[in-house]
N, C-alpha and C positions, 0 to 999 in steps of 0.2 A: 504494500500500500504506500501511495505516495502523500503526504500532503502539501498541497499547496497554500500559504497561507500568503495574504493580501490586510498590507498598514494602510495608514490612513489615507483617508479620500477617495481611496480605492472604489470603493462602493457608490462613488459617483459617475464611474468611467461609465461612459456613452453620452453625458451631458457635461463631464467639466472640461473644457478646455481641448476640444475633439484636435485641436488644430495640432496640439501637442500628444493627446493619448488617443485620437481617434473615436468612432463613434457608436461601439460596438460595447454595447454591457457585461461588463463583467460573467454573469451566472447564466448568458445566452451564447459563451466563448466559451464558459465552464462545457456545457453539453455538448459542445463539436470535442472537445477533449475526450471524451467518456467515449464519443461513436470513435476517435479517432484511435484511440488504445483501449481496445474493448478487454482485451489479455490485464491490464492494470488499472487495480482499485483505485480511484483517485476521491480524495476527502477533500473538502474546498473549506476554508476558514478565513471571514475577515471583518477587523477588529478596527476601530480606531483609536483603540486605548492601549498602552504598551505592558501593561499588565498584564492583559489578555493575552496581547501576544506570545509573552514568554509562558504560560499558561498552555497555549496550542503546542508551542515548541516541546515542554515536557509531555503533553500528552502525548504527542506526538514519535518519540525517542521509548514509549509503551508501546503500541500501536503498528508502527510506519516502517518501513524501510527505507525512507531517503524525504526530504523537504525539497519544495522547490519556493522560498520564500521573495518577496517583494515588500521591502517591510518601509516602502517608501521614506518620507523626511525622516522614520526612526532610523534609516540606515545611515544617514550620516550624523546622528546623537545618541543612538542608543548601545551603553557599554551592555545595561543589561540582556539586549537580544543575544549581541555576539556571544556573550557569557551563556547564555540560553544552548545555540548552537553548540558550542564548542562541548559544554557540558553532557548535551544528549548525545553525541558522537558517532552521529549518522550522516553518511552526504549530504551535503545541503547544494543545491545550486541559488545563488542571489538573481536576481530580474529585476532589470530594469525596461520599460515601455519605452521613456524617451532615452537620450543618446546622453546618462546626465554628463560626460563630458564635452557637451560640447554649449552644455547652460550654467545659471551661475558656479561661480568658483566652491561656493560653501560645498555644493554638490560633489565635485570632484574624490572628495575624501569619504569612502564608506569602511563603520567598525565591522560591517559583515563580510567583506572582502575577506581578510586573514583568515577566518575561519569556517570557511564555503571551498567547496572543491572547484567550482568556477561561477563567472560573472558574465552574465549577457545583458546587455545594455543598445537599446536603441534600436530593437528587432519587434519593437511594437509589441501585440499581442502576441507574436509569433515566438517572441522569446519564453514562453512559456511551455509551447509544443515542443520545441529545442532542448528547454531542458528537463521533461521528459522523456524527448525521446535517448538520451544520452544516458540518462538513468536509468531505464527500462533496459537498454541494452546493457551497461556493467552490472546490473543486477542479475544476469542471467546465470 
């Protein structure tokens, strides 16, 4: 089982700022996932609170065999996620929609990088498929 879990504002994509995340809802992108890996359980989680989040992550590290998390603005302030991650010690792939290197600077720097097996940034919703399908295959 993977989860995917989704930080804040997340839960607004297909209306906030399509220009930058596109227009496509979150939990109607979750179900092309589910036809698209029918072979892999996928759990969908998302939170705007960073509490929660670290919450899904242990659940998660019970549960899961790999995270594929987007933990949006907490990724570039939150020690506790990366502490989250690192703690449950399951693959994790990070996601990012937009490209955040190439918007503001604060963005540039994420505490989930270090402790994520990789980073995909700027592949839209697609970056989520991707790091799926990359897990599904070293999980075999």
């Amino acid at each position: 089982m993977i989860y995917i879990i989704n930080g804040p504002n997340l839960n607004l994509l297909g209306t906030r700022e399509p220009e930058i995340y596109g227009s496509e809802q979150f939990e109607l992108f979750f179900e092309k996932l589910q036809q698209q890996f029918p072979e892999t359980k996928l759990e969908y989680l998302q939170s705007n609170i960073e509490g929660e989040l670290v919450n899904f992550i242990q659940e998660a590290g019970k549960k899961a065999t790999a995270i594929v998390i987007n933990a949006a603005a907490y990724s570039h302030t939150s020690v506790a996620i990366a502490d989250a991650i690192k703690a449950v010690a399951l693959p994790a792939i990070e996601v990012h929609i937009s490209n955040i290197y190439s918007r503001e600077s604060f963005r540039h720097h994420s505490y989930l990088s270090a402790v994520c097996i990789a980073v995909i940034s700027g592949c839209g919703l697609d970056g989520y498929r991707l790091a799926i399908d990359h897990l599904s295959k070293t999980q075999q």
